[in-house]
Biopython code that builds the backbone (N, CA, C, O; Angstrom):
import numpy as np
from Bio.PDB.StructureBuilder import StructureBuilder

atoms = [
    (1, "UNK", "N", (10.289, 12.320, 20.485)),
    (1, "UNK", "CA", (9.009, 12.988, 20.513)),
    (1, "UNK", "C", (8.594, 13.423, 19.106)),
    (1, "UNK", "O", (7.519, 13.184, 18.556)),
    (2, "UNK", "N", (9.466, 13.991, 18.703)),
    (2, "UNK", "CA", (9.191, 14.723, 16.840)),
    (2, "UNK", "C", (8.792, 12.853, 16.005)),
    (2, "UNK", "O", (8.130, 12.716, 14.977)),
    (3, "UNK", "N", (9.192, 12.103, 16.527)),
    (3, "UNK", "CA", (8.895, 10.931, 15.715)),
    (3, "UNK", "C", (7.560, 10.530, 15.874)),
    (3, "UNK", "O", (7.007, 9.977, 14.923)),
    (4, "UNK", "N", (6.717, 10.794, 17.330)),
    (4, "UNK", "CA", (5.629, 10.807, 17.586)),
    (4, "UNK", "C", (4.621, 11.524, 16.583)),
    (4, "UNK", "O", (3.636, 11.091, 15.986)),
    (5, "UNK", "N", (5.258, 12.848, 16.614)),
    (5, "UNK", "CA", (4.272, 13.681, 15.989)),
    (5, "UNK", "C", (4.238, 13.753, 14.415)),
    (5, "UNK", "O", (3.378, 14.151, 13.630)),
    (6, "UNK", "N", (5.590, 13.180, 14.237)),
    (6, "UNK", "CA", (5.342, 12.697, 12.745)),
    (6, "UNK", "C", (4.337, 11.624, 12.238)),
    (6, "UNK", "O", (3.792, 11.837, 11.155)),
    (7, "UNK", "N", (4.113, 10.749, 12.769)),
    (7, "UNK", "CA", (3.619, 9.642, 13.001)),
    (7, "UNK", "C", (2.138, 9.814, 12.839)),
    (7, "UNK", "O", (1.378, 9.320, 12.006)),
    (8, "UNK", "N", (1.914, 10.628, 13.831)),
    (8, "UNK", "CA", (-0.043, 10.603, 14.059)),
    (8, "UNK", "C", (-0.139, 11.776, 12.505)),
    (8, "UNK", "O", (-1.176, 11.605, 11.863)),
    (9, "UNK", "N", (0.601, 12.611, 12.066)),
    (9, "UNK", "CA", (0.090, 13.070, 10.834)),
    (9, "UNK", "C", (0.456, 12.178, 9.291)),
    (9, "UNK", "O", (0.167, 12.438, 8.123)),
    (10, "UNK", "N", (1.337, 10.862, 10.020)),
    (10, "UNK", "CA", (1.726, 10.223, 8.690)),
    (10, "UNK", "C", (0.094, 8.824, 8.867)),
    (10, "UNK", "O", (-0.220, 8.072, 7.945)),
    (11, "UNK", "N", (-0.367, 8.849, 9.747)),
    (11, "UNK", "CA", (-1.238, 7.861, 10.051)),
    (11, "UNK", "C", (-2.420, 8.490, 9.449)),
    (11, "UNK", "O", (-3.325, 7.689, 9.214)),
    (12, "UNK", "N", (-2.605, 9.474, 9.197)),
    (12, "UNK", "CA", (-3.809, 10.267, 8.183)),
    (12, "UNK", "C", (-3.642, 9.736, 6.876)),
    (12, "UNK", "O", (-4.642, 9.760, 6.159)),
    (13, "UNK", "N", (-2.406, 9.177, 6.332)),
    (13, "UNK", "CA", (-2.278, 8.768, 4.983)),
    (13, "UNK", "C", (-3.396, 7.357, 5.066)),
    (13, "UNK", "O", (-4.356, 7.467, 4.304)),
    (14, "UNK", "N", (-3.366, 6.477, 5.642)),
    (14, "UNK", "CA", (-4.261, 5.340, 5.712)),
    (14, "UNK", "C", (-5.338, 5.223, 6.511)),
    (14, "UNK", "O", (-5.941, 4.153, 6.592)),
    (15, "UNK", "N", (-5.814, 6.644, 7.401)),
    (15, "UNK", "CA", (-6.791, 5.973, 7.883)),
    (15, "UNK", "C", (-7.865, 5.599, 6.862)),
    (15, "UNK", "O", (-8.501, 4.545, 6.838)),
    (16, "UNK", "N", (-8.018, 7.214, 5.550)),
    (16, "UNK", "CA", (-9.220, 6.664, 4.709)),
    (16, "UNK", "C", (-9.344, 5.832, 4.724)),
    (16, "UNK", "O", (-10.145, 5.361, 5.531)),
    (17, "UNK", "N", (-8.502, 4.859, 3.660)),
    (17, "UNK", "CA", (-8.153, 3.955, 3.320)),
    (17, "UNK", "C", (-8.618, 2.437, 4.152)),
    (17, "UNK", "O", (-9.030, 1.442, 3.556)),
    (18, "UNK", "N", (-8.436, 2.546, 5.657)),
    (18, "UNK", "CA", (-8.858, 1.635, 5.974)),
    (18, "UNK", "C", (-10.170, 0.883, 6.050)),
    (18, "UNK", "O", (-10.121, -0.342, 6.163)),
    (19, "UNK", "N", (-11.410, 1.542, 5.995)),
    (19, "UNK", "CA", (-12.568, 0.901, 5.519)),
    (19, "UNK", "C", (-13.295, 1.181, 4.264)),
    (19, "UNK", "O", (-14.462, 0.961, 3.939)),
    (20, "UNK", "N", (-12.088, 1.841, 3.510)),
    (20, "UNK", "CA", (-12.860, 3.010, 2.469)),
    (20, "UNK", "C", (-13.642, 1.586, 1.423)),
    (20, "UNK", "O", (-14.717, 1.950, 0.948)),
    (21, "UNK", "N", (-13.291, 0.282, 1.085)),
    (21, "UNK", "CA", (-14.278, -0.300, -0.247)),
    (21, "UNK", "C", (-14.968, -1.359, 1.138)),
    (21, "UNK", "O", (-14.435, -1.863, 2.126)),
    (22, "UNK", "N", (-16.091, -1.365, 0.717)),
    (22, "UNK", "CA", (-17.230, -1.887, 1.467)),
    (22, "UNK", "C", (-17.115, -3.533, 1.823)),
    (22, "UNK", "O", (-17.139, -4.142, 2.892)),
    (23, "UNK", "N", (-16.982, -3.951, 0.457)),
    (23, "UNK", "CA", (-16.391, -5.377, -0.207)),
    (23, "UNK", "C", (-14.608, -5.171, 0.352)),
    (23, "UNK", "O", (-13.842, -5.677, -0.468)),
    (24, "UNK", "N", (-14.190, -4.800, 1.060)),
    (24, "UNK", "CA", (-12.288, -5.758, 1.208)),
    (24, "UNK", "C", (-12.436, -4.825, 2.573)),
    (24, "UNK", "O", (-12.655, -3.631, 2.777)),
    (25, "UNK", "N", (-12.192, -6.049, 3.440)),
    (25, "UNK", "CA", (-11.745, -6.272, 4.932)),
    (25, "UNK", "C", (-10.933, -4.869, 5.425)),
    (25, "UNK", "O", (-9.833, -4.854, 4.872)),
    (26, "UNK", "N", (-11.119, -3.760, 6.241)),
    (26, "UNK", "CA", (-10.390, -2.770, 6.838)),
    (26, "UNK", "C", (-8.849, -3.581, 7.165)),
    (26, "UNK", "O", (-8.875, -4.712, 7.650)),
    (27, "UNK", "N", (-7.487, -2.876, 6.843)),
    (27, "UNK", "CA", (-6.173, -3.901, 7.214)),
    (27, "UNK", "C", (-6.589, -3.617, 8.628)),
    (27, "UNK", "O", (-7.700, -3.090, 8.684)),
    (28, "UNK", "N", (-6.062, -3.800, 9.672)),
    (28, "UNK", "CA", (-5.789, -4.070, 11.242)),
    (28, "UNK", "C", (-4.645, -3.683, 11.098)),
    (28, "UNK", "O", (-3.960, -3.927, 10.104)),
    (29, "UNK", "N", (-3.965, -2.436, 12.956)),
    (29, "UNK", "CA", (-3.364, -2.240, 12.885)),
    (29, "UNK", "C", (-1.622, -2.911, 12.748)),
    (29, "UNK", "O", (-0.583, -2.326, 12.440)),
    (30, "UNK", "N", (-1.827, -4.085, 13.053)),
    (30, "UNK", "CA", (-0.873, -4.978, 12.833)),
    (30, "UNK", "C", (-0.494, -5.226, 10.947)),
    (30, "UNK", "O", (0.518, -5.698, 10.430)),
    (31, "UNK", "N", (-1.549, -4.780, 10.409)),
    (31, "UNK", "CA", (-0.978, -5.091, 8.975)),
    (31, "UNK", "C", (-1.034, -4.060, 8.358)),
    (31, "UNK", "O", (-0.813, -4.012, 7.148)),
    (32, "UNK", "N", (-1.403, -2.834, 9.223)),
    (32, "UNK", "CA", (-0.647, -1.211, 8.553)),
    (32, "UNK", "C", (1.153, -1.105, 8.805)),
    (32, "UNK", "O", (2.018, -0.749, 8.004)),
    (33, "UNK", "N", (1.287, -1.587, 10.307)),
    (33, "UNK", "CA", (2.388, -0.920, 10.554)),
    (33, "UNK", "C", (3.586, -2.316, 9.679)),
    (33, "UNK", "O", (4.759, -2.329, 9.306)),
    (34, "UNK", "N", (2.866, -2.937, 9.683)),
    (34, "UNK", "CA", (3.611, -4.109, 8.468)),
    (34, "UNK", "C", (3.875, -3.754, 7.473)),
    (34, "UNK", "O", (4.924, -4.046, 6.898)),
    (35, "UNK", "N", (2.846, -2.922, 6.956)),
    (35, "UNK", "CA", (3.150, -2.188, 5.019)),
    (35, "UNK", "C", (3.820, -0.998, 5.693)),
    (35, "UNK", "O", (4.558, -0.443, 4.879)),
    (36, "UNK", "N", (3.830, -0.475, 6.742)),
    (36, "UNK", "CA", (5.126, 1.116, 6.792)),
    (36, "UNK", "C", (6.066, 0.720, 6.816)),
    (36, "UNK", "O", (6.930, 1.217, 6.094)),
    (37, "UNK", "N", (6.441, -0.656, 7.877)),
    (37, "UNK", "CA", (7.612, -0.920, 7.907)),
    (37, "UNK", "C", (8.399, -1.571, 6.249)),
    (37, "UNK", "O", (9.413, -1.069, 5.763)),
    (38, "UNK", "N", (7.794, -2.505, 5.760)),
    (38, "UNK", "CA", (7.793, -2.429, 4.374)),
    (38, "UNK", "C", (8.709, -1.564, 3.536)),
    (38, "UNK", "O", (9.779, -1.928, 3.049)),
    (39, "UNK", "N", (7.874, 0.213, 3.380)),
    (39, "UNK", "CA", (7.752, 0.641, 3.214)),
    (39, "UNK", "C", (9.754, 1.650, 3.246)),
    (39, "UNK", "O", (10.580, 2.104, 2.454)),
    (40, "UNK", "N", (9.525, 1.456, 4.871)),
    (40, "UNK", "CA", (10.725, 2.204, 5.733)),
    (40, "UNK", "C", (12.189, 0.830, 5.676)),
    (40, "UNK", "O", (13.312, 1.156, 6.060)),
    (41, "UNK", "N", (12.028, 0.009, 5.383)),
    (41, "UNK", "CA", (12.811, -1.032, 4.791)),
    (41, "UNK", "C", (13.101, -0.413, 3.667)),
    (41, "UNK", "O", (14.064, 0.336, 3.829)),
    (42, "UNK", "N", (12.643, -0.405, 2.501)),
    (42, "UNK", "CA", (12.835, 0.057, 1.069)),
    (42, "UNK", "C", (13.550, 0.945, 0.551)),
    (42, "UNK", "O", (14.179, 0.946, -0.507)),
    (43, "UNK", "N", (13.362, 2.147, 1.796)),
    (43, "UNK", "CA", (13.392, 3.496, 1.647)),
    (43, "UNK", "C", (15.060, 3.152, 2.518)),
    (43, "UNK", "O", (15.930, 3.998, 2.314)),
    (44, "UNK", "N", (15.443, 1.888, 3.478)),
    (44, "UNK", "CA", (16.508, 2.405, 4.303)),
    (44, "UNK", "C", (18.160, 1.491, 3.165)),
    (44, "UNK", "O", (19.378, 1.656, 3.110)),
    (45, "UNK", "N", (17.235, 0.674, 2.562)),
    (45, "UNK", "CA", (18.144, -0.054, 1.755)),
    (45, "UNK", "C", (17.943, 0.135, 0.226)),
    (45, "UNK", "O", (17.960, -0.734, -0.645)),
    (46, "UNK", "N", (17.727, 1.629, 0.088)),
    (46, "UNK", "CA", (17.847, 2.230, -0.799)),
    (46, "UNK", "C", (16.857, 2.606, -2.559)),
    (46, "UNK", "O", (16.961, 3.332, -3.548)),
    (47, "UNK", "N", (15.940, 1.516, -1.984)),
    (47, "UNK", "CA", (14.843, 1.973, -2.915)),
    (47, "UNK", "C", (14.184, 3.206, -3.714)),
    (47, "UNK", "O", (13.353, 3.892, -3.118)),
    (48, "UNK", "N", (14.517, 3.501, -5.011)),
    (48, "UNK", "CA", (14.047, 4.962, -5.329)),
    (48, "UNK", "C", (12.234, 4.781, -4.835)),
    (48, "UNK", "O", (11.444, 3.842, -4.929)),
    (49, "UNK", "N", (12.096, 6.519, -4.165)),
    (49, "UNK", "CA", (10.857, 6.467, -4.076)),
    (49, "UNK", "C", (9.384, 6.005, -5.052)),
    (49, "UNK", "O", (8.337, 5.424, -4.765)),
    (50, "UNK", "N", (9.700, 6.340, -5.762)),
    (50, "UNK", "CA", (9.000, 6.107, -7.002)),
    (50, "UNK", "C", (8.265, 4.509, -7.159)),
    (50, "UNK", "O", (7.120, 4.280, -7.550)),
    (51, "UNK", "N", (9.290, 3.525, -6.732)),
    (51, "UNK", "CA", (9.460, 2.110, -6.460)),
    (51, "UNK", "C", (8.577, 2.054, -5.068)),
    (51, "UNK", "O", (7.625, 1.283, -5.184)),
    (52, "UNK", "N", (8.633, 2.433, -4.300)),
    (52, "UNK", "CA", (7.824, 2.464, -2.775)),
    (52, "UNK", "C", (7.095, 2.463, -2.851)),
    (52, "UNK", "O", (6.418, 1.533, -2.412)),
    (53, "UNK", "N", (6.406, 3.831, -3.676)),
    (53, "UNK", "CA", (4.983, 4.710, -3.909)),
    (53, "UNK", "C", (4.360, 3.474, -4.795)),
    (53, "UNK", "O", (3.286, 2.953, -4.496)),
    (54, "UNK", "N", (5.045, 3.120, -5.762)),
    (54, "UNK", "CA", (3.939, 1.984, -6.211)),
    (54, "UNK", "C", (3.543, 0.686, -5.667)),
    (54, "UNK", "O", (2.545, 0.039, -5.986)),
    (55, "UNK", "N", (4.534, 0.346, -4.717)),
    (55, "UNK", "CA", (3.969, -0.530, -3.924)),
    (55, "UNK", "C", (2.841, -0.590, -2.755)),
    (55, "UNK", "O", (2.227, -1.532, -2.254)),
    (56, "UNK", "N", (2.824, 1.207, -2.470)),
    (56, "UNK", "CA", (2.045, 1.399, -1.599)),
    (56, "UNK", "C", (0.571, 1.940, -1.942)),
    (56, "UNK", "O", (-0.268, 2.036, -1.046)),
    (57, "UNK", "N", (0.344, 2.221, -3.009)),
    (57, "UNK", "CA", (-0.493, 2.478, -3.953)),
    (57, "UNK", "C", (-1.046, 1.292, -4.764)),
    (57, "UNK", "O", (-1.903, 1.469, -5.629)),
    (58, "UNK", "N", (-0.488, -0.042, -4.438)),
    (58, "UNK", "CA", (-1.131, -1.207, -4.749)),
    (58, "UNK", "C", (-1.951, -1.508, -3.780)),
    (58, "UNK", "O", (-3.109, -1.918, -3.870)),
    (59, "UNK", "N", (-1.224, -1.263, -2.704)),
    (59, "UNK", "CA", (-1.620, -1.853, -0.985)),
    (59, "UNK", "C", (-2.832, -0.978, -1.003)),
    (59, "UNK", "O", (-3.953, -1.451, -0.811)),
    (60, "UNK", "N", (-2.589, 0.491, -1.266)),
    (60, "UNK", "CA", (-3.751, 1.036, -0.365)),
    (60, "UNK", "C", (-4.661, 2.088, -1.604)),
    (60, "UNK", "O", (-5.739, 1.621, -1.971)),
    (61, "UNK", "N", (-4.404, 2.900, -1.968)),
    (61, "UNK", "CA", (-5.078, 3.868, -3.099)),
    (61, "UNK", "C", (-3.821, 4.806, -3.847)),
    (61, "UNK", "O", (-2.617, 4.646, -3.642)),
    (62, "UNK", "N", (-4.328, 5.630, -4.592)),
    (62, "UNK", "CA", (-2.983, 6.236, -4.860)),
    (62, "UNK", "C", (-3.050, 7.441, -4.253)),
    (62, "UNK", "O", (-2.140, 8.154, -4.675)),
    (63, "UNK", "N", (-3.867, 8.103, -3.277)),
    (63, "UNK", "CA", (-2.902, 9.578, -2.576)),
    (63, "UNK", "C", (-2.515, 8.941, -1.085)),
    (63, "UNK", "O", (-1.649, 9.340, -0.306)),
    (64, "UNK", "N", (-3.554, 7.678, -0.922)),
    (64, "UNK", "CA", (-2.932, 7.345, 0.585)),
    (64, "UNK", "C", (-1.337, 6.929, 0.462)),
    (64, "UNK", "O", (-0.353, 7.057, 1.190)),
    (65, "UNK", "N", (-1.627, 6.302, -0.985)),
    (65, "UNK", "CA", (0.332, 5.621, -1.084)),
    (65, "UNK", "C", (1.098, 6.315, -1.233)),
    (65, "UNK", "O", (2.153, 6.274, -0.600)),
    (66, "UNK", "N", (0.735, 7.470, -2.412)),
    (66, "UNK", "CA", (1.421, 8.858, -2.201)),
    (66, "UNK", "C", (1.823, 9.583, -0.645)),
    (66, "UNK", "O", (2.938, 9.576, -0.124)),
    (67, "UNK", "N", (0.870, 10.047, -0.228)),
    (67, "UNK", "CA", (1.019, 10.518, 0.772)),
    (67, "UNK", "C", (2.347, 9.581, 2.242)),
    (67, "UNK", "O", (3.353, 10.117, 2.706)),
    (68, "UNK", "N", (1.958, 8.538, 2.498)),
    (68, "UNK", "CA", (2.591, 7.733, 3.278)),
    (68, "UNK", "C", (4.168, 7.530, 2.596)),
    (68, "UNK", "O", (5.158, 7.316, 3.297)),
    (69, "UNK", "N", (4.202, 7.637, 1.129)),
    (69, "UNK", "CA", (5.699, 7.668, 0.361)),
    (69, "UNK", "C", (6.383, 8.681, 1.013)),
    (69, "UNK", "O", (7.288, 8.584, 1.841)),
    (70, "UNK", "N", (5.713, 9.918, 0.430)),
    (70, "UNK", "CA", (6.288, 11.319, 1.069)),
    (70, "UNK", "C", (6.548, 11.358, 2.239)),
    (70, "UNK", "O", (7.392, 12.144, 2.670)),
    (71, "UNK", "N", (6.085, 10.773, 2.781)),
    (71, "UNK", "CA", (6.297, 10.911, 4.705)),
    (71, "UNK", "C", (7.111, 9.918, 5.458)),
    (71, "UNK", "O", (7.573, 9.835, 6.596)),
    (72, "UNK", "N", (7.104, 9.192, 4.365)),
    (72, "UNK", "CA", (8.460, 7.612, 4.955)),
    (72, "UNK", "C", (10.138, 8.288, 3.977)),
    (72, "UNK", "O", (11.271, 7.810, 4.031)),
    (73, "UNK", "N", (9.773, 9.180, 3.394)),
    (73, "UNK", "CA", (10.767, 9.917, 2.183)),
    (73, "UNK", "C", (11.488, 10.890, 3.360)),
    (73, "UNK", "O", (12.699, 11.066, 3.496)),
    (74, "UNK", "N", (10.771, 11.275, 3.896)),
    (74, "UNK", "CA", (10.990, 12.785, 4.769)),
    (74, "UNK", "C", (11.470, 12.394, 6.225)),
    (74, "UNK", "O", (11.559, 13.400, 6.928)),
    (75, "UNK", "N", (11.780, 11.310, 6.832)),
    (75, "UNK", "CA", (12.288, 10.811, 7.763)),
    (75, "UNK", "C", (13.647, 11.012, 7.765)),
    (75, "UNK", "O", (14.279, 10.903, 6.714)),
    (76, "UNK", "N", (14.133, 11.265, 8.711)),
    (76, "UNK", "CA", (16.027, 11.275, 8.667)),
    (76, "UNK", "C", (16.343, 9.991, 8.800)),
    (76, "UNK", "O", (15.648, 9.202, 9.441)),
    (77, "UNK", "N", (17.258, 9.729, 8.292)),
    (77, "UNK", "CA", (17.876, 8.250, 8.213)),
    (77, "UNK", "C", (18.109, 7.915, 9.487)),
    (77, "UNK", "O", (17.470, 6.867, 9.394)),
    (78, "UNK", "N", (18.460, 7.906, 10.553)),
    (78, "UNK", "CA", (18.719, 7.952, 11.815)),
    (78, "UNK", "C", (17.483, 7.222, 12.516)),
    (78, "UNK", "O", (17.401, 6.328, 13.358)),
    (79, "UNK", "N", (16.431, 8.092, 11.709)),
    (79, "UNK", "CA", (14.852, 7.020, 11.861)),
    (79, "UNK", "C", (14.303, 6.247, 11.562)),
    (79, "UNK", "O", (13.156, 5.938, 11.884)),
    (80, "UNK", "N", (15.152, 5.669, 10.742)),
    (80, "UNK", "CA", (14.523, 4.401, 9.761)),
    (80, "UNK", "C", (14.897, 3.256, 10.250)),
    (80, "UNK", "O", (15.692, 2.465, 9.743)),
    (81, "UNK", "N", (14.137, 3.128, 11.567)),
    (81, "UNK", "CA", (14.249, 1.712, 12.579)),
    (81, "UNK", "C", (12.964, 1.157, 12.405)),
    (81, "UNK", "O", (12.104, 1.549, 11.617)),
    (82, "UNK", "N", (12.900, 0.278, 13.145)),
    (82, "UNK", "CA", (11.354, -0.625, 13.735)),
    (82, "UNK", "C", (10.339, 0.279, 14.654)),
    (82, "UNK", "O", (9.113, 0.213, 14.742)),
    (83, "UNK", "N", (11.263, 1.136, 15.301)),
    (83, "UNK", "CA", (10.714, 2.373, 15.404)),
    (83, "UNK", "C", (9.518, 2.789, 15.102)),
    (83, "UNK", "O", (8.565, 2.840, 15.879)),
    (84, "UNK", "N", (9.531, 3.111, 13.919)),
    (84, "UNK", "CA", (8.334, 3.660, 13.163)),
    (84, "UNK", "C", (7.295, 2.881, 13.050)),
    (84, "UNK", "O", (6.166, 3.371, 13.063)),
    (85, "UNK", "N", (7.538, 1.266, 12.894)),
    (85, "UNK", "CA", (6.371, 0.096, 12.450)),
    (85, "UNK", "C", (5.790, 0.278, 14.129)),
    (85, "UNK", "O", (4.569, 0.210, 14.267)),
    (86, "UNK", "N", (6.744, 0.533, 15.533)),
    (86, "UNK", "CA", (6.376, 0.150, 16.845)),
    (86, "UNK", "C", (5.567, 1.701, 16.727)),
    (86, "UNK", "O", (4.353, 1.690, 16.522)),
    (87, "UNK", "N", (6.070, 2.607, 16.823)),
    (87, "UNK", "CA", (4.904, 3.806, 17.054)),
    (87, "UNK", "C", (3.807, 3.713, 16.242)),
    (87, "UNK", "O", (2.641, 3.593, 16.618)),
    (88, "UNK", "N", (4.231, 3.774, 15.059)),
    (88, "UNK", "CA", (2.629, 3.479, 14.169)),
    (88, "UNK", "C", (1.779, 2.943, 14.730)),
    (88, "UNK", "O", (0.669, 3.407, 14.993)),
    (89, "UNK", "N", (2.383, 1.429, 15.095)),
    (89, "UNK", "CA", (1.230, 0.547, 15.998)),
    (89, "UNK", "C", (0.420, 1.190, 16.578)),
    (89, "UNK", "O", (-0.648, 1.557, 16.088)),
    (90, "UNK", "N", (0.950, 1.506, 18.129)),
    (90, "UNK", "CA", (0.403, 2.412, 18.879)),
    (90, "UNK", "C", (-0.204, 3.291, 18.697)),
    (90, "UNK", "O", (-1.225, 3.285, 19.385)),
    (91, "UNK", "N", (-0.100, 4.121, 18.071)),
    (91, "UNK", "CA", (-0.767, 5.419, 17.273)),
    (91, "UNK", "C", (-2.432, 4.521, 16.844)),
    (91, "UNK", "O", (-3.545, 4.678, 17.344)),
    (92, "UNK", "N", (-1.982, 3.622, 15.774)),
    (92, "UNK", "CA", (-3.510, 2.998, 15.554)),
    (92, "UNK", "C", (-4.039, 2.662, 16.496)),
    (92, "UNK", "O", (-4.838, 3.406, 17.066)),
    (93, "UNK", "N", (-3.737, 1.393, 16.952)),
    (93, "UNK", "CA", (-4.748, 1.086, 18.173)),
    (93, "UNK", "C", (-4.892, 2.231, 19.388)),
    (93, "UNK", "O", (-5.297, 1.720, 20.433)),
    (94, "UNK", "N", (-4.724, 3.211, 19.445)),
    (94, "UNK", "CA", (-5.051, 4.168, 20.473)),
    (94, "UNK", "C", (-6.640, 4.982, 19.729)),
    (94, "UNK", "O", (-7.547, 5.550, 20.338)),
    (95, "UNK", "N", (-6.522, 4.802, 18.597)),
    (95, "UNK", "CA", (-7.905, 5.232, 17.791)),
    (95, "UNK", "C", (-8.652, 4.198, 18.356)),
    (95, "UNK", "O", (-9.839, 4.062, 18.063)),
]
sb = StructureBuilder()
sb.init_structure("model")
sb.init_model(0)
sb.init_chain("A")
sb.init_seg("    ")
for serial, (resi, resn, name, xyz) in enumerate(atoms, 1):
    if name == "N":
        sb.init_residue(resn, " ", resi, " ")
    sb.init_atom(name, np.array(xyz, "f"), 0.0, 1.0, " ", f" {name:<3s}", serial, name[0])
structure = sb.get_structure()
């Protein structure tokens, strides 16, 4: 349940983001929870954050990448499954 609710406040990191430039295609939720999982890969096979954040800050802006770093950072290891890419999903398409 706490993974739930992590989730719908870690999904605030990209919603801006998703239609924010007029000119480049909104991602779909299938290619958000693709860049978390990404993301939660990096972070489980040991990637310094720092390394994440700039990848995710390519993908998306820099406080959404920020933000989504910090919040894939703050997960207990225990959580760093598919998990997160499968709730994310859900979480989006329920918007």
């Amino acid at each position: 349940m706490r993974l739930g609710f992590v989730l719908s406040v870690g999904m605030i990191a990209l919603m801006p983001v998703a239609g924010a430039a007029e000119d480049t295609p909104a991602m779909d939720c299938a290619e958000q929870a693709e860049l978390v999982m990404q993301a939660v890969n990096a972070r489980a096979e040991g990637e310094p954050k720092r390394k994440t954040r700039r990848m995710l800050r390519a993908a998306l802006d820099r406080e959404a990448g920020d933000m989504l770093a910090d919040f894939i950072y703050t997960l207990p290891e225990d959580q760093l499954t598919d998990a997160v890419g499968d709730a994310y999903k859900a979480q989006c398409e329920a918007l």
